[in-house]
Structures are given as structure tokens and as C-alpha cells.
C-alpha positions in Angstrom: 0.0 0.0 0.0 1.4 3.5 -1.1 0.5 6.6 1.1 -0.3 9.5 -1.7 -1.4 13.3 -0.3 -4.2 14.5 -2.3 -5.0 18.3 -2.7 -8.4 19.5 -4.1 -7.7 22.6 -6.3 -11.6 22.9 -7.9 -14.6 21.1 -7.7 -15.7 19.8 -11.2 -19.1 18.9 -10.2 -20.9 15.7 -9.4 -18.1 14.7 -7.1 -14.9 15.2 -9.2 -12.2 17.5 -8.3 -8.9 18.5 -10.0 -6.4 17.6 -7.5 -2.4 17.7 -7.1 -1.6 14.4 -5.8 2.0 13.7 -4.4 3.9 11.6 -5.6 2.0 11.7 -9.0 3.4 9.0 -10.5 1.4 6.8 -8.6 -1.8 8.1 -9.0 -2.5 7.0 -12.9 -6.4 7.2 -14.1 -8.1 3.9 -12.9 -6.3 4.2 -9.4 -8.2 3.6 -6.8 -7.7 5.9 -3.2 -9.0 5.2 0.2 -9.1 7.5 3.5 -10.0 6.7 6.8 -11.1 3.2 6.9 -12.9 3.6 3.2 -14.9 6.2 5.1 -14.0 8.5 1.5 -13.1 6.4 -1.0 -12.1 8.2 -4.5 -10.7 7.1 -8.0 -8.6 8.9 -10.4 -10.5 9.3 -13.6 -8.7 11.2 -15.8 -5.4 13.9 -15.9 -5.5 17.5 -17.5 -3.0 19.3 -19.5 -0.1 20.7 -16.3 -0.4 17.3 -15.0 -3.2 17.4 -12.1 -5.4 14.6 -11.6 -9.2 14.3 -12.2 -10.7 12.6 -9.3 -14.0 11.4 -8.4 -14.8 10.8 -4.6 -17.4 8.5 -3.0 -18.9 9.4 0.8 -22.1 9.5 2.3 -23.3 12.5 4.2 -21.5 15.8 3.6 -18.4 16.1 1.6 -16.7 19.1 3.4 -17.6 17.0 7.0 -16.0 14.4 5.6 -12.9 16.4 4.8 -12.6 18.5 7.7 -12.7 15.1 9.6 -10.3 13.1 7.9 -7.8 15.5 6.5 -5.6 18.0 7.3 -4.6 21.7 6.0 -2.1 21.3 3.4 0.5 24.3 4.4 3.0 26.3 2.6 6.5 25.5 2.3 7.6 27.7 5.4 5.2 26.5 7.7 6.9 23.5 8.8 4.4 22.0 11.9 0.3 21.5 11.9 -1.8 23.8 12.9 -3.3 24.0 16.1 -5.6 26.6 14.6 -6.1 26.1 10.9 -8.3 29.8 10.7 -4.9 31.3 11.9 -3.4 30.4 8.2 -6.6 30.2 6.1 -6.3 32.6 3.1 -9.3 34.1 0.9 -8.8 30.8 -1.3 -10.9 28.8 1.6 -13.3 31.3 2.9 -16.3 30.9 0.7 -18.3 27.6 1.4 -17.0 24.5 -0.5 -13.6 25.6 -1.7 -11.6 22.8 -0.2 -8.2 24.6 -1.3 -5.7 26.1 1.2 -2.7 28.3 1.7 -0.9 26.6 -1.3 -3.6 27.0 -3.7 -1.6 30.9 -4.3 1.4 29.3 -5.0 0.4 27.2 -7.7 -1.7 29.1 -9.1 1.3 31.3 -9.5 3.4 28.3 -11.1 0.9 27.8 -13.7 0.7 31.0 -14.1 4.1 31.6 -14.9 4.3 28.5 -17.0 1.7 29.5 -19.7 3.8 32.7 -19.7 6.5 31.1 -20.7 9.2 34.0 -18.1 11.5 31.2 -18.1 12.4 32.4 -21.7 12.1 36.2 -21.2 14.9 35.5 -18.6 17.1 33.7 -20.8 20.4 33.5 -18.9 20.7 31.4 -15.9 23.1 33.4 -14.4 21.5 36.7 -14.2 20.6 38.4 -10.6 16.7 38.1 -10.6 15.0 40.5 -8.3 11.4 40.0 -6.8 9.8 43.2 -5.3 6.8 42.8 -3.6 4.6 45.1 -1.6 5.2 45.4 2.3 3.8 48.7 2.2 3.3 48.2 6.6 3.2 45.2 9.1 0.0 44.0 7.9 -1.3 39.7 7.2 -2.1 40.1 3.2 -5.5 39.1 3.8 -6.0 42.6 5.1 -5.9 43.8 1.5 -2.5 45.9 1.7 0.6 43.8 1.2 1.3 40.7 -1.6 0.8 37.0 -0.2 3.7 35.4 0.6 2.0 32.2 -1.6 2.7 34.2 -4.7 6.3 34.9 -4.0 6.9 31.2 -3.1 4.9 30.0 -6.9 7.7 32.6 -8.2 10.5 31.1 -6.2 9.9 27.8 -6.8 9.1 28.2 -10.5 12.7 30.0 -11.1 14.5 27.4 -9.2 13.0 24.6 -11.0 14.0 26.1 -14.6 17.9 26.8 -13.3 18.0 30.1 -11.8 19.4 30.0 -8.9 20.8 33.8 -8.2 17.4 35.2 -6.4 17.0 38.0 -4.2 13.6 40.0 -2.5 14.0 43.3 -2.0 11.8 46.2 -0.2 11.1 49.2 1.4 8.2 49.6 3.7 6.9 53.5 3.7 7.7 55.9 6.0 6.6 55.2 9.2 6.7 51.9 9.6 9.8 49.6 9.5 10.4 47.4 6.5 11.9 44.4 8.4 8.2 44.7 10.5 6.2 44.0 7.5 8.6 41.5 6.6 8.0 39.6 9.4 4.5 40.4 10.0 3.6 38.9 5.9 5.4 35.6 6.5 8.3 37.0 4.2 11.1 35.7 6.8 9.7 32.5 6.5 10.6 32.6 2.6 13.7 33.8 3.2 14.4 30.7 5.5 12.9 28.2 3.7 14.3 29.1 0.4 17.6 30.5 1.5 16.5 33.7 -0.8 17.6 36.5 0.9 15.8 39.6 1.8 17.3 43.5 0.9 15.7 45.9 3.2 15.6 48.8 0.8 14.8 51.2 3.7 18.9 50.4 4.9 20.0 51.0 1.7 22.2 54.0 0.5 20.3 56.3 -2.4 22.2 57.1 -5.4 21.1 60.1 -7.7 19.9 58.8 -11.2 18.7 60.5 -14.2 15.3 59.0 -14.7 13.9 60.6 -17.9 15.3 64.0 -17.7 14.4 64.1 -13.5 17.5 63.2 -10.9 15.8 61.4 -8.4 17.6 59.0 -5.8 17.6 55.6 -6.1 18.2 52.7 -3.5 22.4 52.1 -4.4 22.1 48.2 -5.5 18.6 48.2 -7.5 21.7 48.6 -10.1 23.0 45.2 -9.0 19.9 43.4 -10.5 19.7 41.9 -13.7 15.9 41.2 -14.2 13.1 42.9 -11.6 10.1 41.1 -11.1 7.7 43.5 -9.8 4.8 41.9 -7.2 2.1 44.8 -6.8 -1.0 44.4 -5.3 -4.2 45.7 -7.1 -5.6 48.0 -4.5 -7.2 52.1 -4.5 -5.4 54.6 -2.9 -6.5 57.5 -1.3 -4.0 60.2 -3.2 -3.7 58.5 -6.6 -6.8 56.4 -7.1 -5.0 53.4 -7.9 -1.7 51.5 -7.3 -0.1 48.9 -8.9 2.8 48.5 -11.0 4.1 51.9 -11.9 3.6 53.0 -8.0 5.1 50.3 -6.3 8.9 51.1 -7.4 8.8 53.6 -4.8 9.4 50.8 -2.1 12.9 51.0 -4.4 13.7 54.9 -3.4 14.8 56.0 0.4 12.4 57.4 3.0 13.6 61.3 2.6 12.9 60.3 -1.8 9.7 59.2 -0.6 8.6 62.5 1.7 10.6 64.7 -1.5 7.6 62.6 -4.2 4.9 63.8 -1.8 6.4 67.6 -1.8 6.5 67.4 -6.2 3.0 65.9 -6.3 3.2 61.8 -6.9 2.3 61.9 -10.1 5.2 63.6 -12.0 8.2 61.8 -10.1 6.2 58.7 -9.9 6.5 58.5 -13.8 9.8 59.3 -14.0 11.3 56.8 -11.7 9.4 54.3 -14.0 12.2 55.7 -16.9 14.7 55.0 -14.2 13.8 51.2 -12.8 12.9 49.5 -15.9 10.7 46.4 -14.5 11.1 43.0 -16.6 8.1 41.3 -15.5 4.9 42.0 -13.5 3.1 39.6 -11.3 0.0 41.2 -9.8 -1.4 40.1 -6.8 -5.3 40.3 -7.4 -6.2 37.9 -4.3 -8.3 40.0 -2.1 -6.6 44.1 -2.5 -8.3 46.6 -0.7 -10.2 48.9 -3.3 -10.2 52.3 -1.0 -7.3 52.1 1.3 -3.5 51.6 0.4 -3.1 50.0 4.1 -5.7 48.0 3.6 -8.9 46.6 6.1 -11.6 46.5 3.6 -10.1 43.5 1.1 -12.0 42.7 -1.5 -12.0 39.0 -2.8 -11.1 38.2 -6.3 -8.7 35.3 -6.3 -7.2 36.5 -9.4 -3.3 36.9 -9.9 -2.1 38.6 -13.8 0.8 38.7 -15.0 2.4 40.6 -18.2 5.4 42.6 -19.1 4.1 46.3 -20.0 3.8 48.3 -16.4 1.6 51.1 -17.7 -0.2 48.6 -19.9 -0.9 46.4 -16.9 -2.0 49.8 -14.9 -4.2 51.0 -17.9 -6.2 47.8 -17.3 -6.0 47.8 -13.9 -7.7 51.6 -14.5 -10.4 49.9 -16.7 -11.3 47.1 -14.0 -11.5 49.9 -11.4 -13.6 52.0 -13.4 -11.4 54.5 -13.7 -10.2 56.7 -17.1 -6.0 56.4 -17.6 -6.6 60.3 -17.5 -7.6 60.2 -13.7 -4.4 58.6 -12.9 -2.0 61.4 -13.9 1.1 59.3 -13.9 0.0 56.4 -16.3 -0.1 59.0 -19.0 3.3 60.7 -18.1 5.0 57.2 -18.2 3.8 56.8 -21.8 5.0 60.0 -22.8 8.7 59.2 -20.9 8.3 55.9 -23.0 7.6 53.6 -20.2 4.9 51.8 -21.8 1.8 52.1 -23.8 -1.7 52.7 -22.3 -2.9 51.1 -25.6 -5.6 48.3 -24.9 -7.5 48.0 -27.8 -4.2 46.7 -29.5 -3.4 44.9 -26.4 -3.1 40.8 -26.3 -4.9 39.8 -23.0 -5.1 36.1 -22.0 -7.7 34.8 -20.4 -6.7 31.2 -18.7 -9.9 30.9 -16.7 -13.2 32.0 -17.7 -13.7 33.3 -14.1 -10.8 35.5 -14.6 -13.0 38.2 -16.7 -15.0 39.0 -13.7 -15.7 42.9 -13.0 -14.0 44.6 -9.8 -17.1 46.2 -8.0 -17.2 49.8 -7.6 -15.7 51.3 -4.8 -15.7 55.3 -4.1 -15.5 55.4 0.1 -12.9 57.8 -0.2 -14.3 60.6 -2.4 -16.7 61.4 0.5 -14.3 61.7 3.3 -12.0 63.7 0.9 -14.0 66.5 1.3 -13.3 66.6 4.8 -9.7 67.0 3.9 -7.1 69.8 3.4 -4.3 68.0 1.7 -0.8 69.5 0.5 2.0 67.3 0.2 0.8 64.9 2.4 3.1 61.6 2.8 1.5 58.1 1.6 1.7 57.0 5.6 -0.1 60.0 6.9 -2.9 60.5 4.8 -3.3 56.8 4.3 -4.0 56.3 8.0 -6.3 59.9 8.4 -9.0 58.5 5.8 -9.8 55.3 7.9 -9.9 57.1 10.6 -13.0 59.2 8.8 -14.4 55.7 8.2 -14.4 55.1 11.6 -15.6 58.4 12.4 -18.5 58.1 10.0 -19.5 54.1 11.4 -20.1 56.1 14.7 -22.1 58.7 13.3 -19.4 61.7 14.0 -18.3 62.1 11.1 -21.0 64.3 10.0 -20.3 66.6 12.8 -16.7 67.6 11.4 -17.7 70.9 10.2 -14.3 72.4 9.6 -11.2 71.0 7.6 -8.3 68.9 8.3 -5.2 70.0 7.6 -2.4 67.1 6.4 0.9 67.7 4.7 4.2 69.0 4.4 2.5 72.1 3.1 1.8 73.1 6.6 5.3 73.3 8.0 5.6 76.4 10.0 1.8 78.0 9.2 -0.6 77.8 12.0 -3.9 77.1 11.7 -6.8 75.2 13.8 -6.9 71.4 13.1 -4.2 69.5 11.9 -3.1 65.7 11.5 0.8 65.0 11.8 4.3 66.5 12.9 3.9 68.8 9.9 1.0 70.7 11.5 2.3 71.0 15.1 1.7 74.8 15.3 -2.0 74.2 15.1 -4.1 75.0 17.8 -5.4 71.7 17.6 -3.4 69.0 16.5 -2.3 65.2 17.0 1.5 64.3 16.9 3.6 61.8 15.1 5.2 61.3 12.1 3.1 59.5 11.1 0.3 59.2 14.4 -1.5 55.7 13.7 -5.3 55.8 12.0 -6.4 55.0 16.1 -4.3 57.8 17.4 -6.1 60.0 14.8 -9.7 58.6 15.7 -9.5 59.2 18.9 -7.8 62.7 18.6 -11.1 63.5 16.7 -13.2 61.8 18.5 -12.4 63.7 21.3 -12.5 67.0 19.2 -16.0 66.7 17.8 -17.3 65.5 21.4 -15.4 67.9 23.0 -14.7 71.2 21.2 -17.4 71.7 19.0 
């Protein structure tokens, strides 16, 4: 008798799953499988294109009983013991009812992803220094809608290292505020490093070096130079300064914290563009899982179970515009990269894949921001700052104060110096009324507010 693990990836219907079985080889259509004392019996009935098995199981009562009874969560590579507590690991894959797929369903999604994309041959040589950049924007669990899962950085780790390339390296900086070697903890990205003995740059450490990026010297994190081929891991996700973030956006983890403050002070858009002439990105995997719509930190995910991948940054951001139901013309910067020569914004002429049916499905609107805006005098606000004030409002308005804020708040580095009455930050600390920290967290602001509506209006 031969011990196989089985892993249901997606129910077929009338009791047939595709599954990864382990080791494959001995699962051949006809084979018959047997768990707990033929509680579940299944048979393998037939293998699709990558290899995955077709199997039909046999139970009586309720299949996902019978599953949660007999089997165990398969886990990631990093997590090396089973779970006392599987919710603690569950991703977005294995919230709805009747998806029996786990953690690992992102990573080999990812794999097969990568496969039909053929970026083994885009690479070519085996020697070449192959960045991965994802997003660890703060210390927040991906599922929160803000940073990229860890699942799709091991599908790309594993994917290079079983086609030869074995010079990998992640690299990252958080934004300001928060520490990047937090966030890289906090996401599970230490883990990867460990288990794949990939190491991790912590771009917030690293020296900036001034570059001419289209025409615009901006500074540059010293050894982004030092790598050969950047994969770039955004997460598709609204922001409340920009609309959107993705590709184009998320180089800035590549710049230094006082490049960062400087892109706030010149207005996003403009330097955002041209840093996109200075980092050219080779290939983009985007991390479509469950990205928070409203909110670059995330809190209000929104579940799509959708990764994409492609090789254009402001084609991939152009599209990302169209699923958000945005115009390329409210997102300044998409257009400026074009014109630098970044890209094309072009998707009428534009090859798009589709590998799944269920991959065409509409992003639903989302405008919570545009409301507390208004509440909002903004000037060269930092991406930390503002991003933690907005939820805040949310907050605010869930309570029913919001609509008491009668009078704007002031945010940015615009307010250095001046005086005024409210205020939100270190850069408004002459204010009459004002909450400190550079950044002060989205609770430190509530309550700051809080108190102010209840108390000084």
C-alpha cells in the first residue's frame, strides 16, 4: 500500500475534483484511493494538461464533513508543523463555502501562471541576478488587502529554481513610518527567506544614489543597479491620493524614505513617472487575491482570487484603470509614463489572456474615499499619513461623527511652520489643535477627533 497526499484545487461537479496528488506518479487514471477506513473512498478518472489529476470521490453524508474530519490543511513550504488553529493560516482561497483549497492554492496558481507565460524564456540566462519586489507597504497579514501574499512569492521562487535560476534575491522598502523588516515579518516573508535561502534586501537600509530617470534626478536605492531582471509583485488595490496603485507605483518601495517624503512635496504623479524611466521592470506579477479597493493599508479586502501577470507596467496599470472604473486620465502618472516611454496605455491593440473564464469578472465599484476627501485639506501629504487619516474618517462616520466635522483637516508638508486650527501630523504641530507623530497611527487620529468633535465643538 502506497500513502499518496491528495489536494483538491476545484470542484468539477458531481463529485470530481482536479487535485495535485504527491507523488503523481502513482496516482494513474483507474487508481483507486482510500481514506479513513474507506470512510472517503475516490478514483482517479482522468489527468489534465499541467499534470493534475481528475478525481471522483465517494462518501455518504457531507463532503466538506467528511474532509474536515479526515484531513488536514495542506500548508505552505515555510510552515513546517500542523496547525493547532487552521483559521490562523486560512487565506481568501478557503473562505467561501465549499472551496476545499488552502494556503498553497496561491502558489500554484502562481506556477501555472508563470508557465503558460513562458518567463523562463524572457529570462534567458541562468546566471542573471533576478530580483522579486513585492509590496510590504506596513506590518499588515495580506489578507488585510494591503501587502502581496507570501503564496505568490513562493509559486515565483519555486518556479525560477525549478527552470535553473538559482541567483534570487527579494528586495523592499516599507513606507515611512513603519519599518520594512516589521512588514517583513508580519507577511510571512522571513519564512521565505528561511525556507528558500532567498535573501531579503531591506531597501529602507539601503544607501540612495542620484539617477537621471527621464530628464528628472531622483535618488535611487544604491544596489537596485545590481539586479539583472526585476520582477515587480504589486497588489491591485485604491489609494487615497492616486486612485490606484499597482505597477508603476510600487517602485517607490525602491527609493529611500527622505525620496519618498521629497515625491509627496512634487506631487506623486510627476516623479512617480519618471522613476518608472529609471527602474525598468522585466516582468509584473499582480497580486489580485483579495486588495483593498479604497485604502493603500488596507482593512476593507475585497475578494477576487485573481493573480495577472504581463510585461508592459503602464499597460498592466491601464487595465487595472479599466477594472477599477477609472479613465488612464484620472491617474496622472499612467499617461506621463507613456510619454517618458515607459509603456503604452494602448488596450485596444493589447493581447490579453484569459486562462480561466472566471478571470474576466468585474472589480465592483468602490468610491469610500471621495466622500471623506472633502473633509480633507491636503498638500504634500506623505502616503503614511494620509493613508492612516482616511480610515480614521471611516471610523468616524461608522459612529455617526463624522457628519459633525464641520471644519477641515489639515495634512501635509504644506503646513510646515503655518498655524492654523486642526491638523493631522508633525507637519502641523503649530496648530491650535493637532495630533502628533510622524506618522500618528489611523487610532491615534480617531481618537484625537473623536475627542474633538465630542469635546470642542
Amino acid at each position: 500500500m502506497v500513502g499518496v497526499e491528495v489536494l483538491l484545487l476545484r470542484d468539477k461537479g458531481d463529485g470530481v475534483w482536479e487535485c495535485l496528488t504527491k507523488p503523481g506518479r502513482k496516482t494513474h487514471t483507474g487508481t483507486e484511493l482510500s481514506f479513513g477506513d474507506d470512510e472517503l473512498t475516490a478514483t482517479v478518472v482522468g489527468e489534465v494538461d499541467d499534470g493534475n489529476k481528475l478525481v471522483q470521490f465517494h462518501y455518504k453524508g457531507i463532503f466538506l464533513e467528511v474532509l474536515e474530519r479526515l484531513g488536514q490543511m495542506p500548508l505552505p513550504p515555510y510552515i513546517h508543523e500542523q496547525l493547532q488553529d487552521p483559521e490562523r493560516y486560512q487565506t481568501v482561497y478557503s473562505r467561501a463555502n465549499g472551496s476545499a483549497a488552502a494556503p498553497t492554492a496561491g502558489l500554484h496558481f502562481t506556477k501555472e501562471l508563470l508557465e503558460k507565460a513562458d518567463l523562463q524564456s524572457h529570462i534567458g540566462d541562468r546566471k542573471k541576478k533576478i530580483g522579486i519586489k513585492p509590496n510590504l507597504v506596513s506590518p499588515s497579514e495580506a489578507s488585510w488587502g494591503a501587502t502581496t501574499h507570501p503564496e505568490v512569492v513562493s509559486g515565483i521562487i519555486e518556479y525560477l529554481k525549478e527552470h535553473g535560476f538559482r541567483d534570487l534575491v527579494m528586495l523592499e522598502g516599507s513606507w515611512v513610518g513603519d519599518k520594512t523588516r516589521e512588514a517583513f515579518e508580519t507577511c510571512g516573508f522571513d519564512r521565505l527567506e528561511e525556507e528558500y535561502q532567498v535573501p531579503f534586501w531591506d531597501m529602507q537600509k539601503d544607501k540612495g544614489v542620484s539617477v537621471d530617470c527621464g530628464g528628472m534626478e531622483l535618488n535611487i536605492c544604491e544596489r537596485v543597479k545590481e539586479i539583472d531582471f526585476l520582477i515587480n509583485v504589486p497588489v491591485l488595490k485604491g489609494h487615497c491620493q492616486t486612485k490606484i496603485t499597482c505597477a508603476l507605483k510600487n517602485m517607490k518601495g525602491l527609493i529611500p524614505n527622505t525620496e519618498k517624503r521629497r515625491f509627496h512635496a512634487m506631487g506623486l504623479h510627476k516623479p512617480i513617472a519618471h522613476l518608472n524611466a529609471g527602474i525598468h521592470q522585466d516582468f509584473i506579477v499582480v497580486d489580485n487575491i483579495c486588495g483593498d479597493l479604497d485604502f493603500e493599508d488596507g482593512g476593507n479586502p475585497v475578494v477576487m482570487n485573481r493573480v495577472l501577470a504581463g510585461m508592459d507596467p503602464v499597460l498592466m496599470d491601464s487595465y487595472v484603470c479599466e477594472m477599477m472604473h477609472y479613465k488612464t486620465e484620472e491617474v496622472p502618472y499612467i499617461k506621463l509614463a507613456e510619454e517618458l516611454g515607459v509603456g503604452s496605455t494602448d488596450l485596444k491593440h493589447a493581447r490579453i489572456i484569459y486562462c480561466e473564464d472566471t478571470a474576466r469578472k468585474k472589480l465592483p465599484k468602490s468610491r469610500k474615499v471621495v466622500e471623506l476627501q472633502d473633509a480633507v485639506e491636503e498638500v504634500e501629504s506623505c502616503s503614511a499619513c494620509y493613508g492612516y487619516l482616511i480610515p480614521a474618517l471611516e471610523m468616524l462616520k461608522n459612529d455617526g461623527l463624522f457628519e459633525k466635522l464641520d471644519e477641515k483637516i489639515c495634512i501635509g508638508q504644506g503646513f510646515r511652520g503655518k498655524t492654523g486650527n486642526l491638523g493631522v501630523g508633525a507637519c502641523t504641530c503649530r496648530f491650535v489643535h493637532n495630533v502628533k507623530g510622524c506618522p500618528p497611527t489611523e487610532n491615534q487620529i480617531y481618537d484625537f477627533l473623536k475627542d474633538y468633535i465630542l469635546n470642542y465643538k
